[in-house]
C-alpha positions in Angstrom: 26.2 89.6 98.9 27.2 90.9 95.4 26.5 94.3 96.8 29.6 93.6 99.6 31.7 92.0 97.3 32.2 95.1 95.3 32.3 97.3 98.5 35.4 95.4 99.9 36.5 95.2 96.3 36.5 99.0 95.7 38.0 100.0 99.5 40.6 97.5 98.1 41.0 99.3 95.0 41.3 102.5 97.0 43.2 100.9 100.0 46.1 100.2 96.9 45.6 103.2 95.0 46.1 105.6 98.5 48.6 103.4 99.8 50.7 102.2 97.0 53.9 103.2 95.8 54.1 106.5 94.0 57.3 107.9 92.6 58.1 109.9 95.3 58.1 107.5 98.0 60.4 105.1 95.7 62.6 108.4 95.7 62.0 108.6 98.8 63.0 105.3 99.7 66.2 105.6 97.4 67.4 108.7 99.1 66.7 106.8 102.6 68.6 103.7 101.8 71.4 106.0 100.1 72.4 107.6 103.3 72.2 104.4 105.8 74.7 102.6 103.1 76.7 106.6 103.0 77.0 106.1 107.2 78.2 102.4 106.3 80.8 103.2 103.9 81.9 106.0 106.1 82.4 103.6 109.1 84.1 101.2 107.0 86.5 104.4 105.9 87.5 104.6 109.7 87.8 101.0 110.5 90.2 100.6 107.8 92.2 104.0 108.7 92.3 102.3 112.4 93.1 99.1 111.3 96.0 99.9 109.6 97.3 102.5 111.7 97.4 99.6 114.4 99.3 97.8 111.7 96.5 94.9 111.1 97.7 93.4 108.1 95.4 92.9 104.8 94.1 89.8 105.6 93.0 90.2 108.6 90.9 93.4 107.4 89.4 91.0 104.7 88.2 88.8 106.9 86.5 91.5 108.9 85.0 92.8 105.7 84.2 89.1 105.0 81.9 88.5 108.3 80.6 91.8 107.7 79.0 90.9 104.3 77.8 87.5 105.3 76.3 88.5 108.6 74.4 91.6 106.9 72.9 92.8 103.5 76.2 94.9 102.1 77.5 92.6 100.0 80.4 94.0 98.7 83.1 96.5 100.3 86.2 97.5 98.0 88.8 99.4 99.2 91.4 100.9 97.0 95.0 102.0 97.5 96.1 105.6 96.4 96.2 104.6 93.2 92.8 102.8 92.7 94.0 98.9 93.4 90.7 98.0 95.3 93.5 95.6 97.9 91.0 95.3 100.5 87.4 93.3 99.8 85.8 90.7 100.6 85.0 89.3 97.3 88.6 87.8 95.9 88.4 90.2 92.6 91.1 91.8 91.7 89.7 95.2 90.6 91.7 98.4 89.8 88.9 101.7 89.8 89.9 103.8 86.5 89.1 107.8 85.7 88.2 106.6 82.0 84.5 106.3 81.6 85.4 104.7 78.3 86.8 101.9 80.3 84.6 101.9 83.5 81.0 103.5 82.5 79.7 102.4 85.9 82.9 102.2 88.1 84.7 105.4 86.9 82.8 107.6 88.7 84.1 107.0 91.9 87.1 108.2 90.7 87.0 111.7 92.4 86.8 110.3 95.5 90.5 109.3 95.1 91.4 113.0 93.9 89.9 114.5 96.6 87.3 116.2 94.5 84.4 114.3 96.3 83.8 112.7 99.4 80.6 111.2 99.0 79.7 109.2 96.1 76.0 107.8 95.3 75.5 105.6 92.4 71.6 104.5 91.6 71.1 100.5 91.1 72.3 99.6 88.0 73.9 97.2 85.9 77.5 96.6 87.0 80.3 96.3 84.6 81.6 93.2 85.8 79.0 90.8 85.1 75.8 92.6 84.3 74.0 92.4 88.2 72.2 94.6 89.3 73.7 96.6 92.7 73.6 100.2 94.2 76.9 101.2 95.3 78.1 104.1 97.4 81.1 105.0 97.9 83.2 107.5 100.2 86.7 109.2 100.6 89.6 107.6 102.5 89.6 109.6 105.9 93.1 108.5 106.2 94.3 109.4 102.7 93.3 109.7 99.2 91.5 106.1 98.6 88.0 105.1 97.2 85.9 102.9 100.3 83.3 101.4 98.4 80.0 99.3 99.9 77.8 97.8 97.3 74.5 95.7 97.9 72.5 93.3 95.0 69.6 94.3 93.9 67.8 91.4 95.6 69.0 92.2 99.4 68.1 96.2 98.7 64.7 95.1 99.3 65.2 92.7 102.4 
């Protein structure tokens, strides 16, 4: 019996140590999850080019966004004007992206999106400015003009 006990236990032990999360596959992971919320953020860049070319007003693209984010796991979508007022989002805030990393040490980096000198933003989890959560944001270039789409997911649902 004893002698069984510590077979299972050590193909356990292995089972884990084979199996279990290495560096790698969390990179792995990361990179995976990065481009599914890139394809995201990019589909949300056309919606919102389509939406307004149609002449949907604000609101009505909120609430889109808003049914979006409590039907899946993006939590957040921010989508700025030409000068970085995030007008569209489902969240209420009234956010303005700035170039100053002084200001913005987690936000500012999205900035070249709105220049032009980037399309593709990916930011790792990490603390968020605003209030200290944790989320992983990605962000993308307007396809319509020079704006910052941003999709941003908790911590807690990156795992979901």
């Amino acid at each position: 019996m004893l002698l069984s006990r510590n077979l299972v236990a050590m193909f356990v032990f292995l089972f884990v140590l084979l199996t279990g999360a290495s560096p790698l596959k969390a990179a792995d992971c990361e990179d995976t999850l990065s481009r599914h919320i890139v394809g995201e953020a990019l589909l949300v860049a056309h919606l919102v080019a389509l939406a307004e070319k149609t002449g949907m007003r604000p609101d009505a693209i909120n609430a889109i966004l808003k049914s979006i984010s409590e039907k899946s796991a993006i939590q957040e979508f921010w989508i700025t004007d030409t000068v970085g007022h995030a007008y569209l989002t489902n969240t209420g805030v009234d956010f303005t992206f700035s170039p100053d990393a002084a200001k913005q040490p987690q936000a500012s980096i999205f900035w070249p999106l709105l220049t032009g000198s980037k399309t593709i933003v990916i930011q790792g989890a990490q603390k968020r400015e605003i209030d200290n959560q944790i989320f992983k944001y990605v962000g993308v270039a307007g396809v319509d003009k020079h704006r910052i789409v941003q999709v941003g997911v908790a911590a807690a649902n990156l795992c979901k």
